[in-house]
C-alpha positions in Angstrom: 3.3 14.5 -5.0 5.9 12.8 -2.8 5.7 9.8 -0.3 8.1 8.0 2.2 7.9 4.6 2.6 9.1 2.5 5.5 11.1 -0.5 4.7 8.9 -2.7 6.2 6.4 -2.1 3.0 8.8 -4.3 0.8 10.7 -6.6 3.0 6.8 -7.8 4.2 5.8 -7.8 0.4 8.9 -9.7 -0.4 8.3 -12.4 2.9 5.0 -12.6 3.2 2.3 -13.8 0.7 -0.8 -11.9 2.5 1.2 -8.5 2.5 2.3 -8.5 -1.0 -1.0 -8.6 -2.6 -1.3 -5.3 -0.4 1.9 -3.7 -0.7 1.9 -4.6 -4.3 -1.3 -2.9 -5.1 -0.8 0.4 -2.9 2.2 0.6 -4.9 0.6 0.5 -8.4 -2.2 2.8 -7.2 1.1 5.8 -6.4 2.6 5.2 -9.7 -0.7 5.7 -11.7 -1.3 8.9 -9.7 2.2 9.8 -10.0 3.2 10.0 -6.5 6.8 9.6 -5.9 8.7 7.2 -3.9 11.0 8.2 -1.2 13.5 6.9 1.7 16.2 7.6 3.5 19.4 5.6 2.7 18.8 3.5 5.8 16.2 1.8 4.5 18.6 -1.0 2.7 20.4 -1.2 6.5 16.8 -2.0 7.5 16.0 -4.5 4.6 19.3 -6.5 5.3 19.2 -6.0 9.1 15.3 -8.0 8.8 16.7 -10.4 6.3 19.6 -11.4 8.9 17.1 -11.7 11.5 14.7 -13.9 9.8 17.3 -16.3 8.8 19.1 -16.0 12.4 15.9 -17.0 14.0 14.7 -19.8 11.2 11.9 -18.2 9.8 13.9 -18.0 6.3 16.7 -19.9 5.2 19.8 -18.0 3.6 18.5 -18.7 0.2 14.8 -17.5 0.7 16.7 -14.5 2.3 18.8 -13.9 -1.0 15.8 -14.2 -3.0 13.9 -11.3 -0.7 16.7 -9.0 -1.1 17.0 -9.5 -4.9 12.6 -9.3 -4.5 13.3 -5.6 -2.5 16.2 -4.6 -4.8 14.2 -4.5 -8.0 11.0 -3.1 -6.3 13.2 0.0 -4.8 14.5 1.0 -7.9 11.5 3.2 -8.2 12.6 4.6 -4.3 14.7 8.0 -4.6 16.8 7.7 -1.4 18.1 10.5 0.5 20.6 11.3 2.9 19.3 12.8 6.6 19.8 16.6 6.1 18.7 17.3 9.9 20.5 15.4 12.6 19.1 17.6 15.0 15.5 16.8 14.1 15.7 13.2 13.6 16.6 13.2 17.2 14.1 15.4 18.8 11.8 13.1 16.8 13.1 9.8 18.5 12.5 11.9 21.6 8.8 12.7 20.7 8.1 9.1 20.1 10.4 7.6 23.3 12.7 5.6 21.4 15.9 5.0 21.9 17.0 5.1 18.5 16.4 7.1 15.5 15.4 4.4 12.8 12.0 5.2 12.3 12.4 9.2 13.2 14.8 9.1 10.0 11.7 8.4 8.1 9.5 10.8 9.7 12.4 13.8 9.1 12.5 13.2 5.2 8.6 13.1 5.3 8.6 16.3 7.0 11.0 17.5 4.7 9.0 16.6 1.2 5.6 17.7 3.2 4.3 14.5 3.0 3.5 11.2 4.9 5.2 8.3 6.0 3.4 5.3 4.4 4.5 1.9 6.8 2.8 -0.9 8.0 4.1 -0.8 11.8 0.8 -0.4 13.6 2.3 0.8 17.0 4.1 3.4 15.1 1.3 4.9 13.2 -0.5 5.0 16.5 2.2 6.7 18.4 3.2 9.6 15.3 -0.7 9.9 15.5 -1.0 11.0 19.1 1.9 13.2 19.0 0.3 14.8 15.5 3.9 13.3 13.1 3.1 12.7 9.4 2.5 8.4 9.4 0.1 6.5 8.0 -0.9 2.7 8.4 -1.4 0.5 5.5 -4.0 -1.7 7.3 -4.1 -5.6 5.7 -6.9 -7.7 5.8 
């Protein structure tokens, strides 16, 4: 069994104490059941692009962001990334869920492609792939 995971499962697990104990044990409950761990190649665009943002805005200085991305970097080695085989469908799925861009419809595409779910922990998209019947799932923290 496959599954996609959104970046945001390791660059919260890697900045955020709460999330990690989360993240971290979702994650060893796949690789006991053998699920497999998929993203598209974005997904290290997405990890640096937060990283930049969380130092830009002070919530992380330039070293805590180093040590996140080293943090990510050995988690995702398990992470088979692929490139997006559909252009065509990434965008009508942007269009489904009224974005303007097609970060998280990348995600969706390969999901659809493996016949399998998006894992993430972006509530608003869960929500929104779940009206409009798209393959996401919400990792809820307590």
């Amino acid at each position: 069994m496959s599954i996609v995971v959104d970046s945001n499962l390791l660059i919260r697990a890697a900045t955020d104490r709460a999330t990690a104990v989360a993240v971290r044990e979702r994650f060893f409950r796949w690789r006991t059941e053998g699920e497999t761990l998929h993203a598209p190649w974005l997904f290290r665009y997405e990890v640096a692009n937060a990283l930049a943002r969380y130092v830009s805005v002070g919530e992380q200085n330039a070293s805590e962001a180093a040590s996140a991305w080293a943090d990510i970097e050995r988690s995702s080695k398990s992470i088979t990334f692929h490139d997006i085989s559909d252009g065509a469908r990434v965008i009508a799925i942007a269009q489904t869920l009224r974005r303007q861009n097609a970060y998280d419809a990348a995600y969706i595409a390969l999901a659809e492609e493996l016949e399998t779910d998006v894992w993430t922990l972006d509530g608003p998209l869960a929500r929104n792939a779940a009206q409009t019947g798209l393959p996401v799932k919400l990792i809820e923290i307590q």
